[in-house]
C-alpha positions in Angstrom: 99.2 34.4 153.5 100.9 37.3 154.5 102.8 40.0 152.6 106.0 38.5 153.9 104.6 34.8 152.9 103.5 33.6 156.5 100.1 33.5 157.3 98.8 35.7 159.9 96.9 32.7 162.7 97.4 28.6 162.1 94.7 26.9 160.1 92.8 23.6 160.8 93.1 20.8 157.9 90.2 21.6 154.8 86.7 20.2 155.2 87.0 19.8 151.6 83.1 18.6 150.0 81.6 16.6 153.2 78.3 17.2 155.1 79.1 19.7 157.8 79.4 18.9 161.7 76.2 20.1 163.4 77.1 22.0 166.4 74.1 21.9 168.4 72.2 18.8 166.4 74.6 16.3 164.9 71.0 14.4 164.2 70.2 16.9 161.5 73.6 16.8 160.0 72.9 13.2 158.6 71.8 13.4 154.7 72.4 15.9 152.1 75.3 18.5 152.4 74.5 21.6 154.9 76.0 24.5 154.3 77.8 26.1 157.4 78.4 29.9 157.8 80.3 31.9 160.1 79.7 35.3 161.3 82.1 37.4 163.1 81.5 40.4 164.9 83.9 43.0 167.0 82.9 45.2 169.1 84.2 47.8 170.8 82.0 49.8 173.2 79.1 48.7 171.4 77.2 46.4 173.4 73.3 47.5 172.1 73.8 47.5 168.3 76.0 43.8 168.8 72.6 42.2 170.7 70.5 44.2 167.4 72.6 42.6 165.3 72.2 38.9 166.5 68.8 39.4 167.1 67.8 40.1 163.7 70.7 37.5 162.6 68.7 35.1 164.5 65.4 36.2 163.5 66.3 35.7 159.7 67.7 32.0 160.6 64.4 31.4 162.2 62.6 32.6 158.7 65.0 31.5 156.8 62.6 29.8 153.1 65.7 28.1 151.4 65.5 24.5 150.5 68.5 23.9 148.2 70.6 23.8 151.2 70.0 23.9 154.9 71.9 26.4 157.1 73.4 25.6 159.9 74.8 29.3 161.2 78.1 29.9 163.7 78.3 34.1 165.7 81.4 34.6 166.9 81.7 38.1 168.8 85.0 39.2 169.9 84.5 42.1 172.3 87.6 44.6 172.4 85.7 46.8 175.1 87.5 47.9 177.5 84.4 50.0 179.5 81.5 48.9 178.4 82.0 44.6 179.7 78.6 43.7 179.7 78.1 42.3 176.2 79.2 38.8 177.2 76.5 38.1 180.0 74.0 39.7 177.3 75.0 37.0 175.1 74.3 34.8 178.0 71.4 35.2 178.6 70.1 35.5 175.0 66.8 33.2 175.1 66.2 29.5 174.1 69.1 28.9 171.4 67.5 28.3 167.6 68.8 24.8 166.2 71.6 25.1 164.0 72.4 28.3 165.4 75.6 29.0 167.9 76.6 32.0 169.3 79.6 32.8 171.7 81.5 35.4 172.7 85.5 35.7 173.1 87.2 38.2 175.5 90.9 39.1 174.3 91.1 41.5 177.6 91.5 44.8 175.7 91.2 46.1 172.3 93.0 44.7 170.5 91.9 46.1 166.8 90.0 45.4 164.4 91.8 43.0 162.0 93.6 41.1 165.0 90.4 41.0 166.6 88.7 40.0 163.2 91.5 37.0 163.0 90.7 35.8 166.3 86.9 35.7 165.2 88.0 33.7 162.3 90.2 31.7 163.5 88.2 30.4 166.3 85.0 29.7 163.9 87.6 28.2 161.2 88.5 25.7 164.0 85.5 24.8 166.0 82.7 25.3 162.8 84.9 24.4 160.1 82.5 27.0 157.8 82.2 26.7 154.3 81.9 30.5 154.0 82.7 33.3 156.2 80.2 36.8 157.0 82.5 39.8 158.8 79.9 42.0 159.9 80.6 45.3 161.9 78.3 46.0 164.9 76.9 49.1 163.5 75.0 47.5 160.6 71.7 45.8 160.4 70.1 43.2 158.2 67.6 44.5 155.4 64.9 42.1 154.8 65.4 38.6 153.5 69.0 39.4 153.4 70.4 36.2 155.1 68.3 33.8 152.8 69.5 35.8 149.7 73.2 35.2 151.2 72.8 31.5 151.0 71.1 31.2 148.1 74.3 33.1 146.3 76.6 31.0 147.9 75.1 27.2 147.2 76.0 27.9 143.9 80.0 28.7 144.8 82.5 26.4 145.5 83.7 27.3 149.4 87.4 25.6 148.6 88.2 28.5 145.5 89.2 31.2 146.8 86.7 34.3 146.2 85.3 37.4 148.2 82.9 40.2 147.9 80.8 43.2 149.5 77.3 43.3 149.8 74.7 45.9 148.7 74.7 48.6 151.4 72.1 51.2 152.7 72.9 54.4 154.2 70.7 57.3 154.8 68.5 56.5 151.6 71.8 56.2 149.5 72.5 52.6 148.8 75.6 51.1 146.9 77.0 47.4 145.8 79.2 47.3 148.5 82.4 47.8 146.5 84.6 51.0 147.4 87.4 52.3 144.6 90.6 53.8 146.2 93.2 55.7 144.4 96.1 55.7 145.3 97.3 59.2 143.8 94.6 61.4 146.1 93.7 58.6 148.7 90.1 59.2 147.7 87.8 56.5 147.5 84.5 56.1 146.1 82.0 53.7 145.8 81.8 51.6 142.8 80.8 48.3 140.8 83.5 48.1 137.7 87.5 47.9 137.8 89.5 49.9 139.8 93.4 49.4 140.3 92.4 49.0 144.2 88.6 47.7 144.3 87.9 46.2 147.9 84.6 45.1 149.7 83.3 47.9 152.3 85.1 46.5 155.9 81.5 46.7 157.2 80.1 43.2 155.5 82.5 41.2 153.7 81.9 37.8 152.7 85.1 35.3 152.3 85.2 31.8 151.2 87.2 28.6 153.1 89.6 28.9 150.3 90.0 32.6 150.4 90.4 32.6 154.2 93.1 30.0 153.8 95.1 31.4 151.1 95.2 34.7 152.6 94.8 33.9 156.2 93.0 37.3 157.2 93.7 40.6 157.9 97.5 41.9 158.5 97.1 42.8 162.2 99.9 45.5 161.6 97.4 47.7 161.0 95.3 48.4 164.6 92.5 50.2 162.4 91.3 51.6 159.1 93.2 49.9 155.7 93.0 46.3 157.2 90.2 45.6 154.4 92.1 47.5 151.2 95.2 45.7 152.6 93.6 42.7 152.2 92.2 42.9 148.6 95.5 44.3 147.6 97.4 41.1 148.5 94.2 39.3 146.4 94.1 41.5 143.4 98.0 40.5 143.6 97.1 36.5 143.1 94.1 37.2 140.5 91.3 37.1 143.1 88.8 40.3 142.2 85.8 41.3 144.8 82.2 40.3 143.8 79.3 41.9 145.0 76.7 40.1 146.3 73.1 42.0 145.3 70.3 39.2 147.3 72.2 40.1 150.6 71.9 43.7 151.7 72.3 45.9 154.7 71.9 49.1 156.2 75.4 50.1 157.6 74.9 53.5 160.1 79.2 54.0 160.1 81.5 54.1 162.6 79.9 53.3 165.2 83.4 51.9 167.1 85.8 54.0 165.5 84.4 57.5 166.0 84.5 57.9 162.0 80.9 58.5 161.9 81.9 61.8 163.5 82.9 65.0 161.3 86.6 64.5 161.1 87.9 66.9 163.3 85.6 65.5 165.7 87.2 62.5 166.3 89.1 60.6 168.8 92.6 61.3 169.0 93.3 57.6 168.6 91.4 57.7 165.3 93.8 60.5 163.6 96.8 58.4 164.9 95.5 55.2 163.3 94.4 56.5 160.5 98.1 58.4 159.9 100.0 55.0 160.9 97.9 52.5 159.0 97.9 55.2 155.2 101.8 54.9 155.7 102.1 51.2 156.3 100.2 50.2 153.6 101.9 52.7 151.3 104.8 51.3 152.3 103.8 47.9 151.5 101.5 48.5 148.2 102.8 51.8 146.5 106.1 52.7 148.4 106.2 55.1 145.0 104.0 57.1 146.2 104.4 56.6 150.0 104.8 60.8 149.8 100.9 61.1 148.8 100.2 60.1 152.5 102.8 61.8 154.1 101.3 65.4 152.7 97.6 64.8 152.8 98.5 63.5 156.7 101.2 66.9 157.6 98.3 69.1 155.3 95.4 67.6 157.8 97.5 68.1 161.1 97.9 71.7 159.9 94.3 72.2 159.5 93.6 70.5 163.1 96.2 72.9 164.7 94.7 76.1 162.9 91.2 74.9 164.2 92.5 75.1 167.9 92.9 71.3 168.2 96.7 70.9 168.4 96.3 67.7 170.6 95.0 66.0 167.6 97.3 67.2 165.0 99.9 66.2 167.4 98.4 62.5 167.2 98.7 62.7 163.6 102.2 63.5 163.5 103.0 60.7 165.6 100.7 58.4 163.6 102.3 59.6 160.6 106.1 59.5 162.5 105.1 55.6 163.8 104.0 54.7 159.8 107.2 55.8 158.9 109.6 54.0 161.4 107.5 50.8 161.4 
């Protein structure tokens, strides 16, 4: 649910505990209980590290050693290119489907961001797959070994109707972490960590949702075009009781920002980026700690000073107004 109490996209009825509908082989559906997971992807521009990213999704369903439960395993890309429109004939063309393994690929006809786009991902897997569990997954991260197998083994022991989410151990330039991120809301600064925080949220670049999670919050709040959908999110959970797990069997190398432009120094990046990230700190300010909606509103007016002094007015410009549109909205 929403903020305001409405849920963000229409949900189909519960599976509740029944064997899941095979997509590609309702023979092998027959018997014991298969457990069905979703993974949405969307991409922006990144056509390459999307195909890397099914192939070694693939690859690990092909490998895949557990027994407990068989997999059956939905990919749902939602490309928000607007230059780059190859990536749906890739997926095409991708060779000789595995069984138990679907992928597709959905073309909103422009970005439109990364929660809304993340929604429509969900949405359309919630509806056609009827998943116990759901895998968001940003294009710029890759599988470590095993990590698909040590997903499902995690999750046959969890009940898909409660509602429960969680990160997943994360690599990054030798530095690894549990997937968890700490933000405080007096400096903005965030860190990673694996105890309490008064705002702990699963990394936006692999979080892992249950059916019950996904229908009691219904996604992320498309308000925010990018950066803050995740924290968002875990703030309207933390709200209800519902604290992020990590999930150690399941890791992945994340490289960072591949569609944003964040993995850039900061000054470096997009226009767009400044104004999005102004906007979306002052909308969920205003919606989480509208006491300290003036934290934001310095650290964003200090930054655009410090992009004008280093002879990038255009930018600081974009701030303002994403600072200016966070306000009025």
């Amino acid at each position: 649910m929403s903020s305001y109490g409405q849920p963000w996209v229409i949900l189909p009825e519960p599976r509740m505990s029944r064997p899941c509908p095979s997509t590609l082989n309702p023979e092998a559906a027959q018997g014991a209980h298969r457990m069905c997971l979703a993974v949405v992807v969307v991409s922006y521009e990144t056509t390459t590290s999307v195909l890397a990213l099914i192939d070694g999704l693939r690859e690990q369903s092909r490998q895949m050693t557990t027994e407990q439960m068989p997999l059956e395993l939905s990919i749902t890309v939602v490309d928000n290119s607007v230059d780059d429109l190859g990536l749906p004939g890739r997926i095409a063309s991708l060779p000789q489907p595995i069984p138990n393994v679907v992928i597709r690929c959905l073309e909103p006809m422009g970005n439109i961001g990364y929660g809304r786009g993340n929604n429509r991902g969900l949405a359309e897997a919630a509806a056609r797959d009827r998943p116990d569990f759901f895998w968001v997954l940003n294009p710029d991260v890759s599988l470590r070994p095993d990590a698909l197998n040590g997903l499902v083994l995690n999750l046959s022991r969890r009940d898909p109707r409660h509602p429960w989410f969680a990160g997943t151990v994360t690599y990054n330039a030798g530095h690894h972490s549990c997937g968890l991120i700490a933000f405080d809301p007096l400096t903005m600064h965030r860190r990673d960590s694996c105890v309490a925080a008064q705002v702990l949220y699963p990394a936006g670049h692999s979080i892992v949702m249950s059916d019950g999670f996904w229908r009691q919050f219904g996604g992320f709040d498309p308000a925010y075009f990018l950066f803050f959908e995740e924290i968002d999110l875990a703030c309207r959970a933390l709200a209800a009781g519902v604290v992020p797990d990590s999930i150690a069997g399941a890791a992945v190398e994340h490289q960072g920002g591949a569609g944003t432009g964040s993995a850039l120094r900061f000054a470096q990046r997009p226009s767009t980026t400044h104004y999005n990230a102004a906007r979306s700190a002052l909308l969920f300010y205003k919606r989480h700690f509208p006491n300290l909606v003036l934290v934001p509103v310095a650290l964003k007016l200090a930054h655009a000073l410090f992009l004008a002094v280093r002879a990038r007015p255009h930018k600081a410009l974009y701030t303002l107004a994403g600072v200016w549109s966070g306000i009025r909205t």
